[in-house]
C-alpha positions in Angstrom: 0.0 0.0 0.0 1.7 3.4 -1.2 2.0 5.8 1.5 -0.3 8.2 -0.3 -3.1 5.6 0.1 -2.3 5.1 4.0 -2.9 8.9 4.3 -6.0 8.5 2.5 -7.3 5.7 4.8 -6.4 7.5 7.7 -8.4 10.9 6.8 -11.6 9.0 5.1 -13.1 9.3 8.6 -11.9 12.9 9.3 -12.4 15.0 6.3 -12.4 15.1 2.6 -9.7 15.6 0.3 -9.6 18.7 -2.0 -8.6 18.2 -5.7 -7.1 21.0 -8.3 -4.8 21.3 -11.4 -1.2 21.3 -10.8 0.3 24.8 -11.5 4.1 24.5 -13.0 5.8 27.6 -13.4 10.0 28.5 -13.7 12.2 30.3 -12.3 13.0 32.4 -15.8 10.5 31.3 -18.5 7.3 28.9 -17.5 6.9 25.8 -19.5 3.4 25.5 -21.3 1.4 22.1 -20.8 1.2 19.6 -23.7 -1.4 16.8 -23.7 -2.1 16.1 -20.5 -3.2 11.9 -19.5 -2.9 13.3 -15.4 -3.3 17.0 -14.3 -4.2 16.7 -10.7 -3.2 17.8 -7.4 -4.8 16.4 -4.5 -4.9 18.1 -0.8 -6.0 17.8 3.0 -5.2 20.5 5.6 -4.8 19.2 8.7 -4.0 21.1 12.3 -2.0 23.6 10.0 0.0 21.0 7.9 -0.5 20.9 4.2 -0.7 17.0 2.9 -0.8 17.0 -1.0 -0.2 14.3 -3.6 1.1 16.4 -6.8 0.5 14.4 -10.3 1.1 15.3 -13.8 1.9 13.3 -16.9 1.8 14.4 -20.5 2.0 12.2 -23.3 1.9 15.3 -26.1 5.0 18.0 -25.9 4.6 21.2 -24.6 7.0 23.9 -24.4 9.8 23.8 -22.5 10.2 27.0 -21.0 13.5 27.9 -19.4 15.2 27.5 -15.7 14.2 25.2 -12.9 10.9 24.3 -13.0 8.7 25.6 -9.9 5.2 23.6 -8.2 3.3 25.4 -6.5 1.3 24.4 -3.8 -2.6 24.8 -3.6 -3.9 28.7 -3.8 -4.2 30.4 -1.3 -1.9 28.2 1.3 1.3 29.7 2.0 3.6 27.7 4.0 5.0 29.0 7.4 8.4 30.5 6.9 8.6 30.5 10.8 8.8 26.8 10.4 10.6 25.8 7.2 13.2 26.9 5.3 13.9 27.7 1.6 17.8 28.0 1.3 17.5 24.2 -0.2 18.0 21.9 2.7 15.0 21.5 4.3 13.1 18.2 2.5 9.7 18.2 3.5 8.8 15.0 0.5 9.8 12.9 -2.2 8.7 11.9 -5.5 9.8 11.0 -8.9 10.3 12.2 -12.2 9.7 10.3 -15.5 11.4 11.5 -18.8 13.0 10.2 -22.0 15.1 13.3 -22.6 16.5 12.9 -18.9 20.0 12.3 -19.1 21.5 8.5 -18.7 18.0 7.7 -17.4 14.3 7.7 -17.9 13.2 7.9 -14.2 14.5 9.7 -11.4 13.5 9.8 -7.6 13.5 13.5 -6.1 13.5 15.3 -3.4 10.9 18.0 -2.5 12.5 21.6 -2.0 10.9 24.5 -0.5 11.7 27.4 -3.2 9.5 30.2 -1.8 6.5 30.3 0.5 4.2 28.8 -2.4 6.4 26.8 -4.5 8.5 23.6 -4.4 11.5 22.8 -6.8 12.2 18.6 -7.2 15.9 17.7 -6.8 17.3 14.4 -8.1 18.8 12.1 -5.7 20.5 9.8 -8.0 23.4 12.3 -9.4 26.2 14.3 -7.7 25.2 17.2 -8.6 21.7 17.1 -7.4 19.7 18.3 -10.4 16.6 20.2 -10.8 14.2 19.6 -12.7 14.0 22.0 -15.5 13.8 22.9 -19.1 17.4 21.0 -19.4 16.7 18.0 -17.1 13.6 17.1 -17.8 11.5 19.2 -20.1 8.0 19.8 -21.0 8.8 20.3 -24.3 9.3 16.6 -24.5 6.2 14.1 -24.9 6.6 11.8 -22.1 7.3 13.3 -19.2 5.7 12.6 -15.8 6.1 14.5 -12.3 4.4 12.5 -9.3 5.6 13.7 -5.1 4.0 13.8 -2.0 5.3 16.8 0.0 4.0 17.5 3.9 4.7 21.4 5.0 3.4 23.5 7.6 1.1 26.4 6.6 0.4 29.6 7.6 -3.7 30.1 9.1 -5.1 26.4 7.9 
């Protein structure tokens, strides 16, 4: 059972789960969606922690955009600054990301990054450097790519 699906069993009895569109943006030039198969983001707030399930595949290309590639969290959360950090050591999830232009792979795991009080970069554990995922690593502008994490952060209000 995927640890996403224990969250869900344990929250069935205590509220519902919000769903919304995933919102990817960059840190110079924001990517534009291709064909989307999964465009979902899925959410539960919880004594002022943020639990969300962040989904998106594409089997059509897009456009690429240009930098690191930014996900942001569901409008209008903000997460608690007071609490995290976003110099780019603080994980607060994982995940994994799916792409045939990646390169020496087609799949990497991630780690989830705090980038600002709204948005989350994804940071590949499997290379030294650590990688981002961006226009360059693993681009929209290609058909099959595929962003899946969970990420946990404290919010501000809730």
């Amino acid at each position: 059972m995927s640890i996403l699906q224990k969250l869900i069993n344990i929250e069935k009895s205590r509220g519902k789960w919000k769903r919304t569109v995933t919102e990817i943006s960059a840190v110079t030039t924001p990517p534009t969606k291709g064909t989307t198969s999964v465009d979902r983001v899925i959410y539960i707030i919880r004594d002022n922690l943020l639990f969300m399930y962040f989904n998106y595949k594409q089997t059509g290309a897009g456009s690429s955009g240009e930098g690191d590639y930014l996900f942001r969290i569901p409008s209008p959360y903000i997460m608690n600054q007071d609490v995290i950090s976003t110099d780019g050591y603080f994980v607060c999830g994982y995940g994994r990301i799916h792409d045939t232009a990646i390169t020496s792979a087609t799949a990497w795991t991630c780690s989830v990054i705090p980038h600002t009080s709204t948005q989350f970069k994804l940071l590949t554990d499997e290379s030294t450097p650590r990688y981002a995922s961006s226009a360059a690593t693993a681009p929209i502008g290609g058909s099959n790519c595929h962003f899946m994490f969970y990420a946990v952060v404290p919010i501000v209000g809730g």
